[in-house]
C-alpha positions as CSV (number, residue, x, y, z in Angstrom):
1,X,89.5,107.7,69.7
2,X,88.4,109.3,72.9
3,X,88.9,107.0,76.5
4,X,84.7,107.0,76.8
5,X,84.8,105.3,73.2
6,X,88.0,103.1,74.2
7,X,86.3,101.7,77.3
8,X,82.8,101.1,75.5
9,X,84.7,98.8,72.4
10,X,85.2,95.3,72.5
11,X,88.9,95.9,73.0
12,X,89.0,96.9,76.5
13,X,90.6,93.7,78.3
14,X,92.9,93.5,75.5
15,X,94.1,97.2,76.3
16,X,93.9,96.4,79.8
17,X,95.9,93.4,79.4
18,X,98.6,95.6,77.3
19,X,98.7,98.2,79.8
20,X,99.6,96.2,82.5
21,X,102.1,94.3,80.8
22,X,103.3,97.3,79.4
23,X,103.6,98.4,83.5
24,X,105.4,95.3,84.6
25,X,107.8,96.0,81.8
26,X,108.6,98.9,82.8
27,X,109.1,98.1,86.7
28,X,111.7,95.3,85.5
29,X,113.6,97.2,83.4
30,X,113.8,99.7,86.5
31,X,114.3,97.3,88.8
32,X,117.0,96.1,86.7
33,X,118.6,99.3,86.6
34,X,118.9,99.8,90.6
35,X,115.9,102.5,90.5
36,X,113.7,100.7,92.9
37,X,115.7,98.6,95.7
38,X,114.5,95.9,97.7
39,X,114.4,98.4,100.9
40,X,112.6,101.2,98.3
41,X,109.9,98.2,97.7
42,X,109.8,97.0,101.4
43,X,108.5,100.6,102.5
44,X,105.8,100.5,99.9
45,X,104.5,97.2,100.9
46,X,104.1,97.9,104.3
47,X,103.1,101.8,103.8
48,X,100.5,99.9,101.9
49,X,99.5,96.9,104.2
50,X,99.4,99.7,107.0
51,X,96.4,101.5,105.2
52,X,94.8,98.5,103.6
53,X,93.9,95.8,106.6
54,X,93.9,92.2,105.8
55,X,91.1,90.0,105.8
56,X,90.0,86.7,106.9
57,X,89.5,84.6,103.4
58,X,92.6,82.1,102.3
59,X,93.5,84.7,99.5
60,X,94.3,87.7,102.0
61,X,95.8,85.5,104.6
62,X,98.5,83.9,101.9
63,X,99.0,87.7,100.4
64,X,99.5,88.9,104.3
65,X,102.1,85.8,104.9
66,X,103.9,86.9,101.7
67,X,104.1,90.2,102.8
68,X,105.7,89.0,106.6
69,X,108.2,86.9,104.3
70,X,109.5,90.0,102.5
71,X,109.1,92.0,106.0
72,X,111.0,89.7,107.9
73,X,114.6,90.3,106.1
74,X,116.1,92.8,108.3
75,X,118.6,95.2,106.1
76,X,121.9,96.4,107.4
77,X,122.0,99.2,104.3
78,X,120.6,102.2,106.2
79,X,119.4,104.9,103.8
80,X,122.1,107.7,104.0
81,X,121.2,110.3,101.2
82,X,124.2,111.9,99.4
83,X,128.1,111.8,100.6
84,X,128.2,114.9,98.9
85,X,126.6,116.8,101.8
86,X,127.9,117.5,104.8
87,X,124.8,115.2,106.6
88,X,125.5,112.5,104.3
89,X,129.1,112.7,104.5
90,X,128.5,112.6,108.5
91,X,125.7,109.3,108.2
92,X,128.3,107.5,105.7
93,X,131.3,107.6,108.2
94,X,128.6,106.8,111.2
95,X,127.5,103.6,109.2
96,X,131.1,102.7,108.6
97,X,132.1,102.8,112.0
98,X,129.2,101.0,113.6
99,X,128.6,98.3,110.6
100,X,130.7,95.5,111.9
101,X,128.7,95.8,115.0
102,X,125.0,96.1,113.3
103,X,125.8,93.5,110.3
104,X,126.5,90.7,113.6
105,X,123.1,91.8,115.4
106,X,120.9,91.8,111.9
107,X,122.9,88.5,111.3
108,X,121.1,87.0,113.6
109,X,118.0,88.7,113.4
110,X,117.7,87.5,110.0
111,X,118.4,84.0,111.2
112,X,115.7,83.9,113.8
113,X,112.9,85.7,111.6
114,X,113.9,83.1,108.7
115,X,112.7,80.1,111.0
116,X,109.4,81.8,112.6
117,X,108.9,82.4,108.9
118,X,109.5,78.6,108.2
119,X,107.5,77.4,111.1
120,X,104.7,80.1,110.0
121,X,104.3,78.4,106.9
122,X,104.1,74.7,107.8
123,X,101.9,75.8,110.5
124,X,100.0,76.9,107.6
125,X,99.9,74.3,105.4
126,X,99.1,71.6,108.4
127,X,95.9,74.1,109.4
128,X,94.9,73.8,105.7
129,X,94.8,70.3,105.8
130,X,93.0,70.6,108.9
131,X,90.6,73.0,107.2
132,X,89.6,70.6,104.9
133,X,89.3,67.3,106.7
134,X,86.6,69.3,109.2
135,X,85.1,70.5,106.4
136,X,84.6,66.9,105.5
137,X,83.2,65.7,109.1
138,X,82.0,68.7,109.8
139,X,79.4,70.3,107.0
140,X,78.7,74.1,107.7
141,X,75.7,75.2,109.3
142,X,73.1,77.5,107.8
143,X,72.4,79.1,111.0
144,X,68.2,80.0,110.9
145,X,67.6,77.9,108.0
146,X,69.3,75.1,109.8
147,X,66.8,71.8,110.0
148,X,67.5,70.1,113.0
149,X,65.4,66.2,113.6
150,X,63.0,65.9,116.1
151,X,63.6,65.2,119.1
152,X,62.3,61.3,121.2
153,X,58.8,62.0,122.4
154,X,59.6,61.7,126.4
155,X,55.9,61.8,127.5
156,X,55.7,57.6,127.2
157,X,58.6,57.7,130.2
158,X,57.0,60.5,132.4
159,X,56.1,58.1,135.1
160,X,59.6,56.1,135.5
161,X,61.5,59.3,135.1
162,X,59.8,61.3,137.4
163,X,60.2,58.1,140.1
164,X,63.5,57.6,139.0
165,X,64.4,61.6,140.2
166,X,62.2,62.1,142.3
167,X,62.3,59.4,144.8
168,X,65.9,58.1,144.2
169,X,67.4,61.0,143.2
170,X,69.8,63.4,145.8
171,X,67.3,66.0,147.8
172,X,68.3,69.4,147.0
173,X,69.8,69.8,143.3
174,X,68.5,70.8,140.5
175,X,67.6,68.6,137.5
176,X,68.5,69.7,133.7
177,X,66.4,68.3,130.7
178,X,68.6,69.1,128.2
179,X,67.0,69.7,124.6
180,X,63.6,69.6,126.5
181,X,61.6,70.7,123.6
182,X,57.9,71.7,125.0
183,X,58.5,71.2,128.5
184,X,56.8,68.3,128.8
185,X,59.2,66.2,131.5
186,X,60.0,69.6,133.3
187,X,56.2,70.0,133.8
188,X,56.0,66.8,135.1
189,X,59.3,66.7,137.3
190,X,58.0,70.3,139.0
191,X,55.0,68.8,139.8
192,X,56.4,66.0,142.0
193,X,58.3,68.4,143.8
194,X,61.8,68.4,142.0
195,X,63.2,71.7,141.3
196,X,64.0,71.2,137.1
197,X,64.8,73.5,134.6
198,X,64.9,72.8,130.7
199,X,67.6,74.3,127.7
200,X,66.8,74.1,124.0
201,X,68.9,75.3,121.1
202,X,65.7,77.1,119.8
203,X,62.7,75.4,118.8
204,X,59.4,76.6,118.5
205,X,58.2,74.4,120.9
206,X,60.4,75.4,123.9
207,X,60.1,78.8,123.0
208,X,56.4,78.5,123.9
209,X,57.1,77.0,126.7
210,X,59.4,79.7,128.1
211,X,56.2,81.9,127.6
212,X,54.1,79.8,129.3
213,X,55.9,80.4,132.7
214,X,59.0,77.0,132.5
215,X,62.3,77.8,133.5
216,X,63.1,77.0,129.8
217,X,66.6,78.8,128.4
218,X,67.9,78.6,125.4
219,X,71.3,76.9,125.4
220,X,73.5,74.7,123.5
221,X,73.6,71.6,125.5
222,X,77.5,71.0,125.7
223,X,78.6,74.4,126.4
224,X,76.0,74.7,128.9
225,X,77.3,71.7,130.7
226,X,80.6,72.6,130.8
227,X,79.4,75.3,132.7
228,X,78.5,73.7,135.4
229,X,79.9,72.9,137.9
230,X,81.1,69.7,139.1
231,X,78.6,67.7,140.5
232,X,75.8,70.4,141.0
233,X,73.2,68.5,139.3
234,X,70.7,66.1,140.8
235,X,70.1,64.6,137.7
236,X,70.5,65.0,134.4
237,X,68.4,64.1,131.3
238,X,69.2,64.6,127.6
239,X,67.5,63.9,124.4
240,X,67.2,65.6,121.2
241,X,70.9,66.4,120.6
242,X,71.9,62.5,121.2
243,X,70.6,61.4,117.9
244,X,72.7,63.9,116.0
245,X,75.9,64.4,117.5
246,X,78.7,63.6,115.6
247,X,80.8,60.4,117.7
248,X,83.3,62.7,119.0
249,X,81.0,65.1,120.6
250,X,78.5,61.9,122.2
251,X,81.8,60.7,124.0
252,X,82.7,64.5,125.5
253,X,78.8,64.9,126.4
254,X,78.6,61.1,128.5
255,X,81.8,62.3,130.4
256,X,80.9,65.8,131.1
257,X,77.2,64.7,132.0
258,X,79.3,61.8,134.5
259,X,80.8,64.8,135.9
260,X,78.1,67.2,136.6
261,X,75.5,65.2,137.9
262,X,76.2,64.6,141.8
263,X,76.6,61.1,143.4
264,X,73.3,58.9,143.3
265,X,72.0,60.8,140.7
266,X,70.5,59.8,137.1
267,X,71.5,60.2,133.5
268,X,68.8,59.6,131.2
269,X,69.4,58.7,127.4
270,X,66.0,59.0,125.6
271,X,66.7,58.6,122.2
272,X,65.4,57.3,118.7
273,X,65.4,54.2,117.5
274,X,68.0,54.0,114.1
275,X,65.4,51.8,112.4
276,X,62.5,54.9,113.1
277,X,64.9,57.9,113.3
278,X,64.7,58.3,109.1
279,X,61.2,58.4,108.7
280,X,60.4,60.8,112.2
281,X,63.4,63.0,111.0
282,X,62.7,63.2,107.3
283,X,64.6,63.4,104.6
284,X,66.5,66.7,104.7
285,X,67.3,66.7,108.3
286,X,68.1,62.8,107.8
287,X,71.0,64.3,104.9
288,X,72.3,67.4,107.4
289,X,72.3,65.8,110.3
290,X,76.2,65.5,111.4
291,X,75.6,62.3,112.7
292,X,73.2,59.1,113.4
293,X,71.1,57.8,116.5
294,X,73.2,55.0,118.6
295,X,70.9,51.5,119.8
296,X,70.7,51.7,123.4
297,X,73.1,48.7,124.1
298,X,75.4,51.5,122.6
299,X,74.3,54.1,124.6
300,X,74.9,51.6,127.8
301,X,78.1,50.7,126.8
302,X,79.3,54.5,126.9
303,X,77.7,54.9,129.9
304,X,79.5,51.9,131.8
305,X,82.4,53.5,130.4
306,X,82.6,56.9,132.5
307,X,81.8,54.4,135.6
308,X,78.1,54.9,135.8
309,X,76.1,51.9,136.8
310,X,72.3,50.8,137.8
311,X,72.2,51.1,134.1
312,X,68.3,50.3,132.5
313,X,66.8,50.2,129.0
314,X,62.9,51.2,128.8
315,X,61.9,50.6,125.0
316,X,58.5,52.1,123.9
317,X,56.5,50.2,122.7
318,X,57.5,47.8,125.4
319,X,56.5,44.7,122.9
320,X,57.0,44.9,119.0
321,X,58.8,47.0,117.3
322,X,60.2,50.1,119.6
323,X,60.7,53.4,117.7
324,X,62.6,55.2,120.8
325,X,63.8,54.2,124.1
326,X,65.2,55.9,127.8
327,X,68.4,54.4,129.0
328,X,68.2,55.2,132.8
329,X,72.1,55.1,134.6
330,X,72.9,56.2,138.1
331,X,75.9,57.5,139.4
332,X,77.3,55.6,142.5
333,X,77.3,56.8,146.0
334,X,80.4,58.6,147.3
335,X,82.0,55.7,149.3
336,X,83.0,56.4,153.2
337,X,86.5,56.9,153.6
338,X,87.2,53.7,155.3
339,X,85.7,52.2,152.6
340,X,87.9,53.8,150.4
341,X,91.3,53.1,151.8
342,X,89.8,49.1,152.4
343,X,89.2,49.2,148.6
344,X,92.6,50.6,148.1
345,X,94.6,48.3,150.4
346,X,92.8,45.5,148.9
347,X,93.9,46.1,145.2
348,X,97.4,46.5,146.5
């Protein structure tokens, strides 16, 4: 039977299977017989990892960490060829001489790459465990095909916001609608005179709005506010990303927006209402969202909780049922000095 014929029956993984037992028969019974040893097999795994580079999946990682595990025994057996030879002779009474030296030094060297070995591993096994509880909390996107829920209409809270920056608000600083969809608020704040700029992750609508001549970039809201600097905002407003955020990720934005905006100016919640959120998100977005709107008394109890204050709750419709709401908080004035050590000798 020709190989073409073999490989074209119905007996081809059987052969297969034969041949490579047939193979690892043949490496134990010359491992066995001191052909190949452990430093002989050493040099081929790494002559081999050296030309084939590892990748990033949990199969290559574990096959690189076994590989470190057999790299990491350091042997005191140098390779000397034949005593028969004059060179050999020469390298056997070198190794001789010097071995009571080198066996101390590997000694130890085997000691110490035993433990990184051992910490390597549980490191390994905690990160796994790790892995798979934020795979839990936290789904994988889809990156373009990702469906992200509407964001609160903020048109019904133009008037109050724009008063509420505008003519409260420090002169001077810029103010940041954050997830500011089509604009609509930076229109309005620009037109009484406050110097606002908006940041979407993407949407259609803000795109058109960056096209139509706004100061609209596209940002993700957290790492754009930790990029900020302390205190460099006027005020800040955010919607859109508050109705999704996983817990964890609310909590870091209400203390970094505490930090950014500058003394006497606003943070502005506008958010959905739970009860509404479902049926304006819809069903899919509802499922992949990472997270769920908060009520407002929520929203103002996080907000009291970075040491903002002045805190109000605007629902919409005023009367009835609201399906979203703005929860207005200002940051309090820097106090004089005098004030401050008064304050301080007081509590003491």
């Amino acid at each position: 039977m020709s190989p073409e014929d073999l490989f074209e029956s119905d007996d081809t993984a059987a052969y297969m299977e034969q041949v490579r037992r047939e193979i690892a028969d043949e490496v134990r019974r010359r491992r066995a017989a001191g052909d190949f040893p452990p430093s002989f097999e050493r040099r081929l795994d790494e002559i081999f990892a050296r030309f084939t580079p590892a990748g990033t999946d949990d199969g290559q990682f574990a096959e690189t960490l076994k590989l470190a595990d057999r790299s990491a025994y350091f042997d005191v057996k140098v390779p000397i060829g034949s005593r028969r030879t004059v060179k050999g002779a020469a390298r056997y009474v070198l190794w001789h001489a010097e071995a009571w030296f080198v066996n101390y030094v590997v000694t130890q060297l085997n000691r110490f790459s035993s433990g990184v070995m051992q910490v390597l591993h549980l490191l390994d096994e905690r990160l796994s465990v790790l892995e798979k509880d934020m795979a839990v909390v936290l789904p994988p996107l889809f990156g373009d095909a990702e469906v992200l829920s509407p964001a609160a209409d903020p048109t019904p809270y133009l008037e109050i916001l724009c008063e509420e920056i505008a003519s409260r608000g420090p002169a001077g600083l810029r103010v940041l609608h954050a997830e500011c969809g089509s604009g609509a608020l930076v229109t309005a704040l620009c037109d009484a005179g406050v110097d606002a700029y908006g940041i979407d992750p993407g949407s259609i609508d803000a795109d058109e709005a960056a096209r139509a001549g706004l100061d609209v970039r596209r940002d993700e809201v957290l790492g754009h506010l930790e990029s900020v600097p302390v205190e460099a905002l006027g005020s800040l407003v955010l919607s859109g990303c508050v109705d999704r955020m996983p817990v964890v990720d609310r909590r870091r934005l209400v203390r970094q927006a505490e930090s950014v905006v500058a003394p006497g100016g606003a943070v502005v919640i506008v958010g959905t209402m739970p009860s509404a959120w479902e049926e304006t998100a819809g069903p899919v977005a509802a499922d992949l969202a990472p997270g769920r709107p908060f009520y407002p008394e929520t929203w103002v109890h996080l907000l009291a909780g970075v040491g903002l204050a002045e805190i109000g709750v605007q629902l919409d419709p005023p009367s009835g049922e609201p399906r979203s709401f703005a929860v207005v908080a200002r940051k309090p004035a820097a106090r004089s000095s005098k004030a401050a050590v008064a304050g301080a000798a007081d509590r003491r």
